[in-house]
N, C-alpha and C positions, 0 to 999 in steps of 0.2 A: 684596358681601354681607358684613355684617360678622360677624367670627366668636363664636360664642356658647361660653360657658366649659360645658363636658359636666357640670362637679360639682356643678352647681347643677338638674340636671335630675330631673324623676322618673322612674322605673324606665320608664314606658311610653314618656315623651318618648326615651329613649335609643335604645329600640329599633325606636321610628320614624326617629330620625335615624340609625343604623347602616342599617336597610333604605334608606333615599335615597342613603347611599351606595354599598350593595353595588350597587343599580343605576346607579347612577354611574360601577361600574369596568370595564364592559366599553369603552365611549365611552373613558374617561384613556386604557386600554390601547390603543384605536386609534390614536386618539391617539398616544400613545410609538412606537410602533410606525412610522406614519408619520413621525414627524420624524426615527429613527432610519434609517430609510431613508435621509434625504434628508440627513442628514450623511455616509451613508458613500458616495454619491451626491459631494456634493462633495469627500470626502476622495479618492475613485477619480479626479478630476478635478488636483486639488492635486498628488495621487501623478505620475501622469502629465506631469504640466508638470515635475517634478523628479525623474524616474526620471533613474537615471544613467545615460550612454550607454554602451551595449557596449566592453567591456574590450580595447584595443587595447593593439599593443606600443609602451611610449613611445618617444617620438621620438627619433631620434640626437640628443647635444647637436652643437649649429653650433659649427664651427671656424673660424677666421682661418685665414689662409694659414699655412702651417706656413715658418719661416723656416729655413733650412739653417744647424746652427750648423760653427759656426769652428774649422776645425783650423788648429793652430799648435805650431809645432819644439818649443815650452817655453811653460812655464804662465805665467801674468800674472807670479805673484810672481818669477819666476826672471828675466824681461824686466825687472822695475822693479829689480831688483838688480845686474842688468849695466847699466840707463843709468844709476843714482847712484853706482855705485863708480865710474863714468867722473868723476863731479863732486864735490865735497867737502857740498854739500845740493843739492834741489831746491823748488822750489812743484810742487804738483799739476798748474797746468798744463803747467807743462815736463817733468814725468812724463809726461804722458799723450801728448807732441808727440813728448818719447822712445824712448815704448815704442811708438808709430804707425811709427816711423822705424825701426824695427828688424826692418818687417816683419809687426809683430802684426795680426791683424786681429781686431777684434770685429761682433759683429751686434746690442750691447747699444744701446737708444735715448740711455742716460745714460752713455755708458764713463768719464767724471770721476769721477762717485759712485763707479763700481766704484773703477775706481783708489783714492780716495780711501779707500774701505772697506778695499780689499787695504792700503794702507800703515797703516792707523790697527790694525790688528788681526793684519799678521803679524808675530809678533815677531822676526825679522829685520832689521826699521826701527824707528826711534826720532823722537819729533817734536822738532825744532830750534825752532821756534815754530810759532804759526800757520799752519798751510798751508806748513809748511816741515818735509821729513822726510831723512835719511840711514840711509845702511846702518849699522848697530849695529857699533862694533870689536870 
């Protein structure tokens, strides 16, 4: 039905077309009424599918096996100091064959890198070239 503009009506036409609406609004309200239902009807359904599960305590985090670390008589740097004062340089790997040989034990996956780390950064040692370090005079 197409809509008719109100400001071209006269005074009687208005107040017939206000009376077809006021009877008109109890129906709209049913109306509303029903659909509003049947949204909170499905929202009660929504909720439900996404209610959060009861609050538990979280879970311990998972461990690996805990590896027993390494005791030894004297620290890395003190080992890699007694095998190069034996020798006038070394490379890294003969550091790390010397300070095995000494007795050290490590439970590190990489002990080169360490090694490597300990010489590059205690200053105690100095690098000779490349992959080549001595104990500092």
């Amino acid at each position: 039905m197409p809509r008719m503009s109100l400001a071209k009506l006269s005074t009687v036409a208005l107040k017939k077309e206000l009376q077809r609406r006021l009877e008109a609004l109890p129906k709209l309200i049913a109306q509303r009424n029903e659909l509003s239902r049947r949204i909170a009807e499905i929202e009660g359904v929504a909720a439900a599918e996404q209610a959060p599960k009861p609050a538990t305590a979280p879970a311990p985090m998972k461990r690996g096996p805990r590896v027993k670390r390494a005791k030894n008589p004297m620290s890395l740097p003190e080992a890699l100091v007694q095998v190069i004062s034996a020798k006038k340089s070394v490379s890294i790997s003969d550091a790390v064959a010397g300070v095995l040989a000494t007795g050290y034990t490590s439970t590190s996956k990489d002990f080169p890198n360490i090694v490597k780390k300990t010489l590059a950064n205690d200053k105690r040692f100095e690098r000779v070239s490349r992959g080549v370090y001595r104990v500092k005079s």
